[in-house]
N, C-alpha and C positions, 0 to 999 in steps of 0.2 A: 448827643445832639441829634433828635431825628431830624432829617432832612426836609422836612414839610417846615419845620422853625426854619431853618435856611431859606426857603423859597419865600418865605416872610419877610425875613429879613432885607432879603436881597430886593425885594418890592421896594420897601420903604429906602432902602440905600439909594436904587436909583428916581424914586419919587423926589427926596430929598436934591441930591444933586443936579438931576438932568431933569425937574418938575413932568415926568413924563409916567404915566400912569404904567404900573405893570400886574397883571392879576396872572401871578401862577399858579395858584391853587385856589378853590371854591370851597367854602366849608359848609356842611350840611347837617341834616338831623341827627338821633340817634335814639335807638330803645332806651324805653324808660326799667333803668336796672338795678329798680329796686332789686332786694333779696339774690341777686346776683354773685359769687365768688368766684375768685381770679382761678383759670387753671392753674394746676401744681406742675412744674416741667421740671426737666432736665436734659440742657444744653440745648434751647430753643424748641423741645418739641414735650409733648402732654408726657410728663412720668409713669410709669409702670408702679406705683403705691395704690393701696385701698382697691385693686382690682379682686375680683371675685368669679376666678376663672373656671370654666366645665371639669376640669382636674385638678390634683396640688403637684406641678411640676416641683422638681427641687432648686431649678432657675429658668429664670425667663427675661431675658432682654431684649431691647432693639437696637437696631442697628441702621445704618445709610449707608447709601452707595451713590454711586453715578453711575446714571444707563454705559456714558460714552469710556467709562476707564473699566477695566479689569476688575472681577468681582472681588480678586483678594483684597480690593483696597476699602473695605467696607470695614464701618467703625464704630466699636460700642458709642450707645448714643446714651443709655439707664438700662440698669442690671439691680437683678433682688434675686438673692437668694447663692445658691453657692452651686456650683458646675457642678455636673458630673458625681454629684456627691452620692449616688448611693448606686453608681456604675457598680458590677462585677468586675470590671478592667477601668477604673480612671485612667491609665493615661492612652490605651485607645480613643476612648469615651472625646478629653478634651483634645485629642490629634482631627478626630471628627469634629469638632466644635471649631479649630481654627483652622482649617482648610473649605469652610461650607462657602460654596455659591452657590449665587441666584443670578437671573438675566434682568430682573428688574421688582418692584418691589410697589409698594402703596407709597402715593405720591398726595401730598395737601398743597392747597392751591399755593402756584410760585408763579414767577415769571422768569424768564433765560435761563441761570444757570441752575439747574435744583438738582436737589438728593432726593434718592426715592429711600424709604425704609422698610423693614421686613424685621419679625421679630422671631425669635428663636427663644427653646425650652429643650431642657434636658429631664430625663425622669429614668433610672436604672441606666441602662445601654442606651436607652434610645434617646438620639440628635434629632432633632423635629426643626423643621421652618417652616414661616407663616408669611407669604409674602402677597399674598391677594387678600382682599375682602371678604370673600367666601370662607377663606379658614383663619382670618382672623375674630369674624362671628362667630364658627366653632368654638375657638377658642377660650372667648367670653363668655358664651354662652346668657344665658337671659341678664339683659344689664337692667344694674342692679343698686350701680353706685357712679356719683356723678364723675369720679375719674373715667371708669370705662365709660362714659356718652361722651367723652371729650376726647378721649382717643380714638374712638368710632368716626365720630366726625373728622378729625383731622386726616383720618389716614381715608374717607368718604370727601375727599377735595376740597376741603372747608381751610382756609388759615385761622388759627387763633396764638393770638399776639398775647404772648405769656407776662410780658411786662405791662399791660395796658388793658382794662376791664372790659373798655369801649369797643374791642379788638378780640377780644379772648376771655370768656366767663361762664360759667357754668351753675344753675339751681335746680332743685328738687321741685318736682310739681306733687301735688297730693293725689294724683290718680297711679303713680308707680314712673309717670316717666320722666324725661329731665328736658329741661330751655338749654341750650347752650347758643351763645356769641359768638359768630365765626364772621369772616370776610370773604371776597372772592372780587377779583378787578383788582384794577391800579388806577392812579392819577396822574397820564400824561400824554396828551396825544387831543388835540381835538377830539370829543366825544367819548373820550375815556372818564371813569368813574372806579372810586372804591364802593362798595356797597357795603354795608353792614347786616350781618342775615340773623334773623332769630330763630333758631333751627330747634323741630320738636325731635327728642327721640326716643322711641317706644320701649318697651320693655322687650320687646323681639327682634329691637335693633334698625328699627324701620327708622329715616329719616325726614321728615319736611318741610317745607322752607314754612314759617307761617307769618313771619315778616320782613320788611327789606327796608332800607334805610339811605340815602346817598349821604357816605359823610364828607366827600369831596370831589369834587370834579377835576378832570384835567383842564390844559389849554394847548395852544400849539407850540410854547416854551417851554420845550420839551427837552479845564477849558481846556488850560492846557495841562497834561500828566504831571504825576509825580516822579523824579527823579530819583534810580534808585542809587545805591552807595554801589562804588567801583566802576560807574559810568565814565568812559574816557572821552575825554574831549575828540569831535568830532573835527574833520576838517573842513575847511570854509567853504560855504555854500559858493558857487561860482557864478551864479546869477546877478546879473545887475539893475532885475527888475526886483522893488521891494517888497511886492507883495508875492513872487516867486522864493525871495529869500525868507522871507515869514514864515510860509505855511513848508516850506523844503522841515526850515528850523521845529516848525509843530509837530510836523510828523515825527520826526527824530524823535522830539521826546515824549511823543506819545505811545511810540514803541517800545521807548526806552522805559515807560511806566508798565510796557506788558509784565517786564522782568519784574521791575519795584513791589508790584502785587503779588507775583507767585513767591518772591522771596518772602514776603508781611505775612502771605497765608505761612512757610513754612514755620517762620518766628512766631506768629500766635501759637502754632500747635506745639512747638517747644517751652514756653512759657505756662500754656492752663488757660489760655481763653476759650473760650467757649466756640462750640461749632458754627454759630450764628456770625462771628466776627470772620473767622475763616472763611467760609463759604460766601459773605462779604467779599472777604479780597479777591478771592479767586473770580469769582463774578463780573469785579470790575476787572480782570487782568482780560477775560474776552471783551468786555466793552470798549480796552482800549485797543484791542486788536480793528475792531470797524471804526475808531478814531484814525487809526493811524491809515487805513486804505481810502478813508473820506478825502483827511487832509493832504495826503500825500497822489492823490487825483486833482483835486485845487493846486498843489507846488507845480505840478508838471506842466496842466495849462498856463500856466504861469512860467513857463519857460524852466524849471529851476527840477533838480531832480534830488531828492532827500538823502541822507544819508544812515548807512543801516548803523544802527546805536552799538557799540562795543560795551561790554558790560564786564570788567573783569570779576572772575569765582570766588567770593568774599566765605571764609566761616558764618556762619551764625552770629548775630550777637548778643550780649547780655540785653538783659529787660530796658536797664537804663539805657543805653545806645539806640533800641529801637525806639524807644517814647522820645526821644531828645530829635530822630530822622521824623518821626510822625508828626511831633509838635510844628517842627520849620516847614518840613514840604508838604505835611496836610492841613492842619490847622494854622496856617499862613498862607503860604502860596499856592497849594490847591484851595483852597475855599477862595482866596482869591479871583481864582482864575475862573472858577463856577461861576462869580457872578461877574465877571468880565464877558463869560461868553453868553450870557442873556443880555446884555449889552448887545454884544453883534446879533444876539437872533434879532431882535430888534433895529437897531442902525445901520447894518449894512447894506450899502445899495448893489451891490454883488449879489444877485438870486442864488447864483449855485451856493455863495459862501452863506446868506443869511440861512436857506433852506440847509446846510450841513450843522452851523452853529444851534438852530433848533433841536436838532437830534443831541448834538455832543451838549447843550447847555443842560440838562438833564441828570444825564449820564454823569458829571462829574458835579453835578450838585448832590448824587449817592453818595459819591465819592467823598464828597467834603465832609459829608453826615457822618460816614464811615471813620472819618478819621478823629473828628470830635467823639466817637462812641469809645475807637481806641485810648484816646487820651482820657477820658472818664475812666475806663477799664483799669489803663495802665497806675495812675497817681497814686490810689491807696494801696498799690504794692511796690510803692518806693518811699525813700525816707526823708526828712523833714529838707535836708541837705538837695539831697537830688532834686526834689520838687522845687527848690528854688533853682537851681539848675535849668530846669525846663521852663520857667521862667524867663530867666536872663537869657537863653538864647532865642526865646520866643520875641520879646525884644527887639533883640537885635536884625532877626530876620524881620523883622516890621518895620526896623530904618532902614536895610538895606532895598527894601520894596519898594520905600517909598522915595530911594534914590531913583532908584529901576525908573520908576513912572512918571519922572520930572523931568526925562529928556523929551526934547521933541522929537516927534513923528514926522514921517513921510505922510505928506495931504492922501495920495492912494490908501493908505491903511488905516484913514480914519475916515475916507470918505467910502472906501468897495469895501473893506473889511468891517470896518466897525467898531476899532479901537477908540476907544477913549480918548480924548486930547489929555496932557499931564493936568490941566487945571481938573479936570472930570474925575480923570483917575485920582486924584488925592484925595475929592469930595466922598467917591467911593470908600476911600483908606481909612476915611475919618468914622464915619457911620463901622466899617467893622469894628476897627478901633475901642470907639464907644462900647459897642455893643457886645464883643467877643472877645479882643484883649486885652483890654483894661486890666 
């Protein structure tokens, strides 16, 4: 579920209920692509196949890193070919191969949290890395085949969206060079835009934009965490004002959702999801770090002072346990709470709060997107049994919600915050309902 269907959705939820117009995304043109084909990837970035490189290393992979973590923590991303294989010493050879750093690497366009990548080959004794532009043209040497003009440009700052043509595609031109489909921008922020670029690239590896495309625009709607497993109950907010008790309580578990994500990143990587899901969670685990310092600056004015989230040291869990934790707190109650908090960017007559809920209404409409890609991900590697399983507690957590939102509010938290009255909130619950889980 990409998160652009959310910000759709979430329109029409509150059109329908609160008859109040909301435009958060703008959809726009797009090259005409014909003759067009999807880049070939693996684990969200252009594959290493059909290259046609200046040498025959005997392997060649790439890898990702994080500028801000330690280089050992860099991760095959596609590999072809076999290590080390015609070393005079193999196991120097691969001791040199798993100990190699870099400080930073070729980066395609991202926003906040990103992996830079850098590719490495082996040929006799000699460990080789490729972590700039300059020797990874070496490398290629004259491109020649539409995989290398698609991994030139990506690692040339370009995004191309390996599931999506619109996003990421790649043809032959008849004078030797290739079109390729790349993006660069986002949609979210006043005056924000994705673009869509048609990029030419030469036989010598030269790049130019030759057309540009707006496929959506942002706006200035731009809620609350998800809760991870072994989270302890916190002690009672001691505040008697209730919008002091509200946001004490947000912050809480928006910290408590910093944990929920680095745990999701470490479970997808134990499971076989893919880097793209990963780097997902971990991404939101900082976004809910500036969640929690927003809301938790709102609790204090407010008189009311947050409490830091206890999180007891859980194993790992099997596949089923996490898809069963993702279905309830992300495809429920986080998607939820995403379009609860474009409600308050919208209704709250609180400036500091409506101007915070802009920011976090965004930010956890990723989130909700994230969590429906997981539940896609997860289903067809569980069994007939399970998947009704995730079901029936999906269910359940959808009448418990709709208990939740049937109590009445404090007038403060629907007039400065921006909550929903319970009549709103169900009109809300209904339209998801419909729409998502049915």
């Amino acid at each position: 579920m990409n998160a652009n269907r959310l910000r759709h959705l979430f329109s029409r939820a509150l059109r329908a209920s609160l008859a109040t117009p909301l435009v958060l995304a703008g959809c726009g043109s797009s090259a005409n692509l014909t003759g067009y084909s999807p880049v070939e990837c693996d684990n969200n970035s252009p594959a290493i196949s059909d290259l046609s490189l200046s040498f025959a290393p005997d392997f060649v992979q790439v890898r990702s890193i994080y500028r801000d973590s330690p280089a050992s923590e860099s991760q095959p991303v596609s590999s072809s070919g076999q290590a080390c294989a015609t070393a005079t010493d193999a196991t120097a050879c691969q001791s040199t191969l798993a100990e190699l750093r870099v400080e930073q690497g070729l980066r395609s366009y991202c926003v906040d949290f990103c992996p830079d990548y850098f590719l490495v080959t082996t040929l006799g004794d000699e460990v080789k890395t490729y972590p700039t532009l300059e020797s990874l043209k070496a490398l290629l040497g004259p491109i020649d085949t539409e995989q290398e003009a698609a991994l030139l440009t990506f690692a040339s700052g370009y995004a191309l969206r390996c599931s999506d043509i619109v996003q990421g595609a790649v043809k032959s031109n008849a004078d030797g060079s290739f079109n390729v489909i790349g993006t660069q921008g986002y949609a979210c922020g006043e005056g924000s835009s994705l673009k869509q670029l048609v990029l030419r690239v030469s036989a010598s590896g030269d790049i130019s934009e030759e057309q540009q495309h707006t496929l959506e625009k942002g706006s200035g709607n731009c809620s609350i965490g998800r809760r991870p497993a072994g989270l302890q109950d916190a002690d009672a907010c001691e505040s008697t004002d209730a919008l002091g008790h509200y946001f004490a309580e947000a912050a809480h578990l928006e910290a408590a959702s910093v944990h929920a994500f680095l745990r999701l990143r470490e479970e997808l990587a134990l499971h076989g999801a893919d880097a793209n899901l990963q780097d997902a969670a971990r991404r939101s685990a900082v976004e809910e770090v500036m969640h929690t310092d927003v809301t938790g600056r709102i609790a204090r004015r407010f008189g009311a002072t947050p409490q830091r989230p206890v999180v007891a040291s859980l194993p790992l869990r099997p596949l089923l346990d996490v898809a069963l934790d993702n279905a309830v707190e992300g495809c429920v109650r986080e998607t939820y709470g995403a379009l609860v908090a474009h409600h308050q960017a919208l209704h709250a007559q609180d400036s500091e709060v409506r101007e915070a809920m802009v920011r976090i209404a965004e930010d956890e409409t990723r989130h909700a997107g994230l969590s429906w890609d997981i539940d896609q991900w997860a289903r067809p590697r569980l069994s007939d049994s399970e998947r009704n399983t995730l079901r029936e507690a999906q269910r359940q957590a959808v009448a418990l919600l709709r208990a939740e939102v049937a109590v009445p509010l404090d007038a403060g938290l629907v007039t400065a915050a921006g909550l929903p009255t319970p009549e709103v909130a169900l009109g809300l619950l209904d339209t998801l309902e419909q729409e998502l889980w049915a």
